[in-house]
C-alpha positions in Angstrom: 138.5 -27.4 128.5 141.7 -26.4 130.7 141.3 -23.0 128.7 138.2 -22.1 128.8 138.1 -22.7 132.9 141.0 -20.8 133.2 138.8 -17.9 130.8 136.5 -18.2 133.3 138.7 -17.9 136.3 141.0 -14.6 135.3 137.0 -13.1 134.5 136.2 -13.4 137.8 139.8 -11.3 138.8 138.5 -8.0 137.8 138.4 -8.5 134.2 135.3 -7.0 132.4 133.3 -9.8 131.1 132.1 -9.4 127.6 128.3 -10.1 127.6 126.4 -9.7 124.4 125.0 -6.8 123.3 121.1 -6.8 123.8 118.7 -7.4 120.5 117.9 -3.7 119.0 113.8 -3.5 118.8 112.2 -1.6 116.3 110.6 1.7 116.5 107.2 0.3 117.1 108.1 -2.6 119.7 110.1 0.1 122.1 106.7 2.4 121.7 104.6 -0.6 122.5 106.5 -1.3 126.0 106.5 2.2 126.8 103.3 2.2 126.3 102.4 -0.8 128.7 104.7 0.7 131.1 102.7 3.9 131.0 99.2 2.1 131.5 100.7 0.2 134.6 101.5 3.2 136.3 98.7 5.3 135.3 96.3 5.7 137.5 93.0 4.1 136.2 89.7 5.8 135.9 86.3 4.5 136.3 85.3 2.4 133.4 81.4 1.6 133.1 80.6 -1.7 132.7 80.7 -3.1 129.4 83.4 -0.9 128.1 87.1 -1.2 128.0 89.5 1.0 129.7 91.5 2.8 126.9 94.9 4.6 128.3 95.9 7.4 127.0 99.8 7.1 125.1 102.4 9.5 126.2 103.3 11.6 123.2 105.5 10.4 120.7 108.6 11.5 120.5 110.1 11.1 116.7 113.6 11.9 116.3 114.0 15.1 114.9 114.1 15.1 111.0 117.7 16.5 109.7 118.2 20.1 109.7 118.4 22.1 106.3 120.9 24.3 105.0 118.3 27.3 105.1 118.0 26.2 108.7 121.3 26.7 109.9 121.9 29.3 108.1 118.7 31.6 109.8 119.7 29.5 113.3 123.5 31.5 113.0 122.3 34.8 112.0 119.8 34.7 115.0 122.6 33.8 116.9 124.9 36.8 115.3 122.1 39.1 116.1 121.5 37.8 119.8 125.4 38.5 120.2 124.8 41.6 118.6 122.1 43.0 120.8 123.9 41.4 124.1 127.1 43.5 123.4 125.2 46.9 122.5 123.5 46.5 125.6 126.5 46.2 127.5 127.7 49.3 125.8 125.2 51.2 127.3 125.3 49.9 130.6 128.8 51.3 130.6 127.5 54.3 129.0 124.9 54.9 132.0 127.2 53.9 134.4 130.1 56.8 133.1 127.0 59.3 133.0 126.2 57.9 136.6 129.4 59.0 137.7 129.7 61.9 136.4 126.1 63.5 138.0 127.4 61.9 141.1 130.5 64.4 140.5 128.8 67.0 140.0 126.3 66.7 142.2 128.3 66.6 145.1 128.6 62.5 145.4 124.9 62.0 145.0 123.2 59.6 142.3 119.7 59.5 142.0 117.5 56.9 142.7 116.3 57.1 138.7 120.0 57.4 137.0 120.8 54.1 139.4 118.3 51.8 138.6 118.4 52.9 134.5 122.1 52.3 135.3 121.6 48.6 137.3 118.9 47.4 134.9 121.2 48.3 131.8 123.7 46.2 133.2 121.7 43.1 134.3 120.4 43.5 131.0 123.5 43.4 129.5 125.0 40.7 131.4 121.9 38.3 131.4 122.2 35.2 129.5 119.8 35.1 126.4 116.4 33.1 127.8 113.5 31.9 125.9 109.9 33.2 125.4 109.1 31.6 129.0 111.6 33.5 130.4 111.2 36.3 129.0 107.0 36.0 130.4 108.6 35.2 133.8 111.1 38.3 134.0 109.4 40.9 136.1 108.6 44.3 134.2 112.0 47.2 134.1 111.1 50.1 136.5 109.5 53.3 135.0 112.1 56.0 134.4 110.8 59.0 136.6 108.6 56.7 138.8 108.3 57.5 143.1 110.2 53.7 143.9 112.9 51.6 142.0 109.8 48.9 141.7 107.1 51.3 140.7 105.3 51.1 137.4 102.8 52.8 135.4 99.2 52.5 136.0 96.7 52.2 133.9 93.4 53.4 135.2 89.7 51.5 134.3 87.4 52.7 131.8 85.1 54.9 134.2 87.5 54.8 136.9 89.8 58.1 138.7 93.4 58.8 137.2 96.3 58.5 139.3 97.0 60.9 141.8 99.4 62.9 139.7 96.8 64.0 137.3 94.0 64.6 139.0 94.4 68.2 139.0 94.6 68.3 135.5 91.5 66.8 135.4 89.7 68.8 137.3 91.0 71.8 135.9 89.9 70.4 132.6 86.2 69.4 133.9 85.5 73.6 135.4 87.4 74.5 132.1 84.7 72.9 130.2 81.9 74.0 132.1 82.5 77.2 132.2 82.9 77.4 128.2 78.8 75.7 128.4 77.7 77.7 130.4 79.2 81.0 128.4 77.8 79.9 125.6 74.6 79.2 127.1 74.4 83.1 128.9 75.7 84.6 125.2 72.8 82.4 123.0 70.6 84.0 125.2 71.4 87.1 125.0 71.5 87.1 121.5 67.8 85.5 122.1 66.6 88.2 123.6 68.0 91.1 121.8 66.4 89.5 118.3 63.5 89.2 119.6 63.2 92.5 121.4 64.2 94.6 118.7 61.9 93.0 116.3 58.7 93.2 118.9 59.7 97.0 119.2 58.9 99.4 116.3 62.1 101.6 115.8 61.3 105.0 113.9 63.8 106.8 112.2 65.7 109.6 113.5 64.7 112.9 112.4 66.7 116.3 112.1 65.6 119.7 113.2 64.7 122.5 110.9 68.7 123.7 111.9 70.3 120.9 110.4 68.0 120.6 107.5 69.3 124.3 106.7 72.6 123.7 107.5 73.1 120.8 105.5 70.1 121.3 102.8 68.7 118.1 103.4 64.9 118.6 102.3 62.7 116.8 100.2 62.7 120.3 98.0 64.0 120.0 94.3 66.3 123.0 94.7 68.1 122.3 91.5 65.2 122.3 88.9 63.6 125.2 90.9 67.1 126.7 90.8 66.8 126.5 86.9 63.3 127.5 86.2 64.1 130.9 88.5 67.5 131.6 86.4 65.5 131.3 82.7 62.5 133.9 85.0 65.2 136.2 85.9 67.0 136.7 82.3 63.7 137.1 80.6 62.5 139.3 83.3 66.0 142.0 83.6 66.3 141.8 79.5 64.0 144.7 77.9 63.5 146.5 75.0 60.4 148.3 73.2 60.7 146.4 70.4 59.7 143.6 72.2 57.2 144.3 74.8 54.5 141.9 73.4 56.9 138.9 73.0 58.5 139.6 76.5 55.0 139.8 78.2 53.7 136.8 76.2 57.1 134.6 77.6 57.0 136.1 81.2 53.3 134.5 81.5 54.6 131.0 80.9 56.3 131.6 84.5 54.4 133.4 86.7 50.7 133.4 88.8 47.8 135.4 88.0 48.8 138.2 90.4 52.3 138.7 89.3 53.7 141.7 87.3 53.4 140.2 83.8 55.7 143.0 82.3 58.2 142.1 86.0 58.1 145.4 86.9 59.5 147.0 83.5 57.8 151.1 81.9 58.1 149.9 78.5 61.3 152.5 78.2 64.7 151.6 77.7 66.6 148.4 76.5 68.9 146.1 79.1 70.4 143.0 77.9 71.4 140.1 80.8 74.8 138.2 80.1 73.9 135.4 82.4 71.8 134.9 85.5 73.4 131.9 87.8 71.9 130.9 90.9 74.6 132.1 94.3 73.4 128.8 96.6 71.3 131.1 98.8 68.2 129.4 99.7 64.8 130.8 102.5 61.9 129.4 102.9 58.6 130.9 102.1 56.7 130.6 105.1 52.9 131.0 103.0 53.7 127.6 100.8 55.6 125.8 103.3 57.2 122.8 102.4 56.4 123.8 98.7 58.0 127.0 98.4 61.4 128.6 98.4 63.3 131.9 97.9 66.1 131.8 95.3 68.8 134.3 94.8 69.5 134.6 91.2 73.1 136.5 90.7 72.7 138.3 86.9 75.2 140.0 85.1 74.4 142.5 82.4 76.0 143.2 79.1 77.2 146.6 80.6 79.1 144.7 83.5 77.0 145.7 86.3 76.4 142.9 88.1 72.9 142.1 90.7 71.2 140.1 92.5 67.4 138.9 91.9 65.4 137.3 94.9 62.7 135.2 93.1 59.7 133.1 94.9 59.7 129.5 93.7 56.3 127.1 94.0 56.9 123.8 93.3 53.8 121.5 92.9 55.2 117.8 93.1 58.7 117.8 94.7 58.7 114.1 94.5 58.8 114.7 90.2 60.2 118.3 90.6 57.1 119.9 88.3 54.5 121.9 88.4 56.9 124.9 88.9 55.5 128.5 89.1 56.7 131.9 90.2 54.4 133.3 92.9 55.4 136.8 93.5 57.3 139.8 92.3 61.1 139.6 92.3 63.4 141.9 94.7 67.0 143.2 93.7 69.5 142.9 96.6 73.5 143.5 96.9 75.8 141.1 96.0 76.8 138.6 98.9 79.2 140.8 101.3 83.0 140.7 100.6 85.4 140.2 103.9 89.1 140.8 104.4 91.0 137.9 104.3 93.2 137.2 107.3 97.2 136.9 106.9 99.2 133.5 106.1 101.4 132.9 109.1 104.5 132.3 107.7 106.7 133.0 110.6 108.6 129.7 110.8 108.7 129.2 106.7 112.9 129.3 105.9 113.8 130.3 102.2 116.7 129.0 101.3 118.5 131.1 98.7 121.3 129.0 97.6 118.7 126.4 96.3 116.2 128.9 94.9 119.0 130.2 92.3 120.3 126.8 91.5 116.6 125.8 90.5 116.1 129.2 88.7 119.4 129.0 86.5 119.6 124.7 86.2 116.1 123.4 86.1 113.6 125.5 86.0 114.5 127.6 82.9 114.6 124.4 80.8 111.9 122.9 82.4 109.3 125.9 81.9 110.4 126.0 77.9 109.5 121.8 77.5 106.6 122.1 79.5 105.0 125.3 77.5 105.5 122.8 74.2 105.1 119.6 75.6 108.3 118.6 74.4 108.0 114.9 76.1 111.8 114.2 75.1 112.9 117.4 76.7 111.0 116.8 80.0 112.1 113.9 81.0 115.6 115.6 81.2 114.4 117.2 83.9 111.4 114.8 85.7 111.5 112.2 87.7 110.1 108.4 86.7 107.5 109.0 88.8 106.1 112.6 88.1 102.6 113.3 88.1 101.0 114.1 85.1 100.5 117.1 85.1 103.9 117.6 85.7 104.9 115.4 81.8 102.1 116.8 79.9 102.5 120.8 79.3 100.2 123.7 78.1 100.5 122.3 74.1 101.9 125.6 72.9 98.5 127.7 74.8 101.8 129.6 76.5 105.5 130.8 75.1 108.7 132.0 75.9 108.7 131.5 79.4 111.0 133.9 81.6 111.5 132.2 85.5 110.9 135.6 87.4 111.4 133.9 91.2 112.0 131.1 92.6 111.2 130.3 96.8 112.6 126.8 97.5 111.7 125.9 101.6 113.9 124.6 103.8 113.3 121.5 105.6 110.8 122.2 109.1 113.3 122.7 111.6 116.0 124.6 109.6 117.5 127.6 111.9 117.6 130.9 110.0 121.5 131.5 108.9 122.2 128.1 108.5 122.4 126.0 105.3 119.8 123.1 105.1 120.9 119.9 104.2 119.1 117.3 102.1 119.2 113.7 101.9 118.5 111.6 99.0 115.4 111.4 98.1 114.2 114.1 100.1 111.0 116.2 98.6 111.2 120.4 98.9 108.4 122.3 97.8 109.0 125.6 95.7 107.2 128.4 95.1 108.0 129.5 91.3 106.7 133.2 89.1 106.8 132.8 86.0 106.2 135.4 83.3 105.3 134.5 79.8 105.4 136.3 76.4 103.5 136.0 73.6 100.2 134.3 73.0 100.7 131.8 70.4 98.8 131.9 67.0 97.2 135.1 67.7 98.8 138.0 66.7 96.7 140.4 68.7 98.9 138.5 71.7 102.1 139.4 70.6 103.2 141.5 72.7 101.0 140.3 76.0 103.1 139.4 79.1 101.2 137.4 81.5 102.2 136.5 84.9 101.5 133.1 86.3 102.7 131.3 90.3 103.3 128.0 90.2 103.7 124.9 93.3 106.9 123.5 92.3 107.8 120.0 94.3 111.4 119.0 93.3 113.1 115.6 94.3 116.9 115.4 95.7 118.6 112.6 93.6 122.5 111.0 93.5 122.2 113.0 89.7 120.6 116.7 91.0 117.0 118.2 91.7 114.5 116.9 89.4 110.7 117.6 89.4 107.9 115.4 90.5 104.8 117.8 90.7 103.5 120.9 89.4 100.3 122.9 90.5 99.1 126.2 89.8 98.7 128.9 91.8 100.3 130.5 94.8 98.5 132.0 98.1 98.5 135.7 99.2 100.8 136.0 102.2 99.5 139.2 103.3 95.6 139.1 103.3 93.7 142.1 103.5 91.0 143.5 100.8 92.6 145.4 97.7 89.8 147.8 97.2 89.9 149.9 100.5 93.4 151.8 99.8 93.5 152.8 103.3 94.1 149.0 104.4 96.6 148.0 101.4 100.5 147.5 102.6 102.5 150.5 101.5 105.1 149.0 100.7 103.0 147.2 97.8 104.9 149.0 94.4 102.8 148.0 91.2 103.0 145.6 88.9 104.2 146.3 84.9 101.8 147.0 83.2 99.4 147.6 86.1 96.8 150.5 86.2 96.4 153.9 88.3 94.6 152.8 92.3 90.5 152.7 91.6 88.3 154.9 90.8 85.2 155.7 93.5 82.5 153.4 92.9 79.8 154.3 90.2 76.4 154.8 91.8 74.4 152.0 89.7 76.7 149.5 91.5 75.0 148.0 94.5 76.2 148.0 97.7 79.2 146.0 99.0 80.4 145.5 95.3 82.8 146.0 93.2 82.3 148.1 90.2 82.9 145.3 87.4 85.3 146.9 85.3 87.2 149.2 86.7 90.8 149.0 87.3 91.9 147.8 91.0 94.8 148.2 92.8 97.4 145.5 92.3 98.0 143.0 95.0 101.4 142.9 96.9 103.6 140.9 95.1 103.3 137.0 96.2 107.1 136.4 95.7 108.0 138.2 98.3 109.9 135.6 101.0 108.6 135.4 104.4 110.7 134.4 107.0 
């Protein structure tokens, strides 16, 4: 007993007494005296009579069930990413801040209001603790970059309402923009309206020519090319006679003519003529008596003799839609031959010849060139063409020509060239040349033997890294001094003739009509083309 007082005693000294533990309650016994806790300090509703007052629990609060290995292991890497993103935003607060101070630098110790606040919300980003969804809710939206204030933000304008002040002249740009398109469109469709229907109310008649450019031009509803025939078979019947033949020549002539026209055209019944041909010259009049239906050919007929005339024959045409019923309607006329002129001089006075060239293409190319092109030699010319010469200048005469002998050669300088100084040429460079070339022999025939014929020639030669070859050939080489060859009193002096030409002509014969040359006789040779004009 002594013991247990004195137990008792030293507890009372400041020793912790050791009470018992209190009894652990189950789950469901601590929920049922929180739960009568919670209705005595709830505050109590109305209850209608009859019916008992039901409180409403608190919400249970289990212990949370034992976390996973999965769990942890997505709980650290959200956490390794958190401390990820915390320290990359930190780097670029620093970032910002260094760019900061170096605009401020540069700019003279100033910052802008933008640069600072990018700068100051990088860093409170940076150095914020992570918060939850709430807090993230809470925060207050960053500052727009470019905004007027360090608060401002961007606004959103209502469906139907105005934009913000910044873009309202956009706007309203964009608004008279699109109404002035409409009402373009609106003034063109119109237009376009109107001009349909005013060209299809309004009869538009075709334009019509005078009577001048009818004639100029030949435009007429005439068939001048079957009339043109039916007149050239009249005018051979009609200029080829004989005695022998009077009935037959009468009995054909009445096939072409009227009742009123000379069925023996004009003929005694003496002497025999024989026509070569009879072409129509192109020489149309009208005949004023048939109008529309009726026409004046010329009909140019050469006769066996040489002598050579010209027949004016009176055309009726019946139809001149079909071209038929075709008749002559009068007796024919002989008139001259169309009127020769003198042909004016080639000026030539800025053409350069250069000489150097023109032998160098008589002795190197052109001599071999000549002798593969008279026999189509196709191996041998394309030693001396280029890949892209013409045809004519690959094909040759097929042995019509032989034994060509290069007379002259006229290669021109370049426009430009002074006279006295050498031309150059560049690679690739084009040069025309004129080129005589006389050939001898005529083939197959014998009775050609000993013929020498005299031919010009348009030579263009090409300038290449491997010498001159030949693209092009044409034939035939102008007159530089003009004139007429059959008045001696106008031909150059200086003019020597040709081999082989004859004595200067004879006075015309009287049967040849006037402004003609008698058809056979010998004429006066022409000056000599190759000669270089400077």
């Amino acid at each position: 007993m002594t013991d247990h007082s004195s137990s008792a005693d030293g507890a009372g000294e400041g020793w912790p007494s050791q009470q018992p533990a209190p009894p652990q309650l189950s789950a469901e016994a601590a929920r049922s005296q929180v739960a009568a806790a919670w209705v005595r300090v709830a505050p109590q509703s109305n209850v209608p009579p009859g019916q008992v007052a039901v409180p409403s629990l608190p919400p249970r609060a289990d212990r949370p069930a034992a976390e996973s290995k999965k769990d942890k292991r997505e709980q650290a890497k959200a956490e390794r990413k958190a401390e990820y993103e915390r320290k990359r935003a930190a780097r670029k607060a620093e970032y910002e801040s260094k760019q900061a101070a170096r605009a401020s630098r540069k700019g003279g110790g100033k910052v802008s209001a933008s640069t600072t606040s990018a700068a100051t919300t990088a860093s409170a980003e940076a150095t914020a603790p992570t918060a939850g969804p709430s807090a993230a809710q809470d925060a207050p939206a960053p500052a727009r970059s470019g905004a007027k204030g360090p608060d401002a933000r961007f606004d959103v304008p209502r469906p139907g309402g105005r934009l913000p002040s910044n873009g309202r002249s956009t706007h309203v740009a964009l608004r008279a923009t699109l109404l002035i398109t409409t009402c373009v469109f609106a003034l063109g469709s119109c237009g376009v309206t109107g001009l349909v229907i005013g060209r299809s109310s309004v009869s538009v008649k075709p334009a019509a020519l005078d009577g001048k450019d009818l004639d100029r031009y030949r435009l007429t509803d005439f068939p001048v090319q079957s009339a043109a025939v039916f007149a050239e078979e009249y005018a051979s019947l009609c200029m080829t006679y004989a005695p022998e033949n009077t009935d037959k020549r009468r009995e054909s002539l009445s096939r072409y003519i009227s009742a009123g026209v000379d069925r023996d055209c004009g003929w005694n019944g003496k002497g025999k003529q024989q026509v070569k041909q009879a072409n129509w010259d192109g020489t149309v009049e009208e005949l004023p008596e048939y109008g529309k239906n009726g026409r004046y050919l010329n009909i140019q007929v050469t006769y066996t003799g040489g002598r050579t005339t010209t027949l004016s024959v009176p055309v009726y045409v019946k139809d001149l839609a079909g071209a038929s019923g075709l008749r002559v309607v009068g007796n024919v006329g002989e008139m001259p031959l169309p009127i020769r002129d003198t042909a004016p001089a080639l000026e030539k006075s800025e053409e350069v010849v250069d000489q150097e060239l023109s032998a160098q293409l008589r002795e190197q190319v052109l001599a071999g060139y000549f002798k593969a092109w008279a026999a189509s030699d196709t191996t041998a010319l394309t030693r001396f063409t280029t890949p892209d010469a013409t045809p004519a200048a690959v094909s040759g005469l097929a042995g019509a020509l032989t034994a060509p002998v290069v007379q002259e050669v006229q290669a021109l300088a370049p426009e430009g060239t002074e006279v006295g100084k050498k031309p150059t040429y560049t690679q690739g460079q084009a040069v025309p040349a004129r080129v005589t070339v006389v050939w001898g022999g005529g083939g197959a025939d014998d009775a050609k033997a000993e013929v020498a014929l005299k031919r010009s020639y348009r030579v263009t030669v090409v300038n290449t890294a491997q010498g001159w070859f030949i693209k092009d050939i044409h034939g035939g080489v102008m007159d530089p001094t003009g004139g007429r060859a059959d008045t001696p009193s106008t031909a150059s002096p200086t003019a020597a003739p040709a081999s082989g030409a004859s004595a200067p002509p004879a006075p015309a014969a009287p049967s040849a009509p006037s402004g003609g040359a008698s058809p056979g006789l010998p004429t006066s040779p022409k000056p000599a083309a190759s000669a270089p004009a400077h």
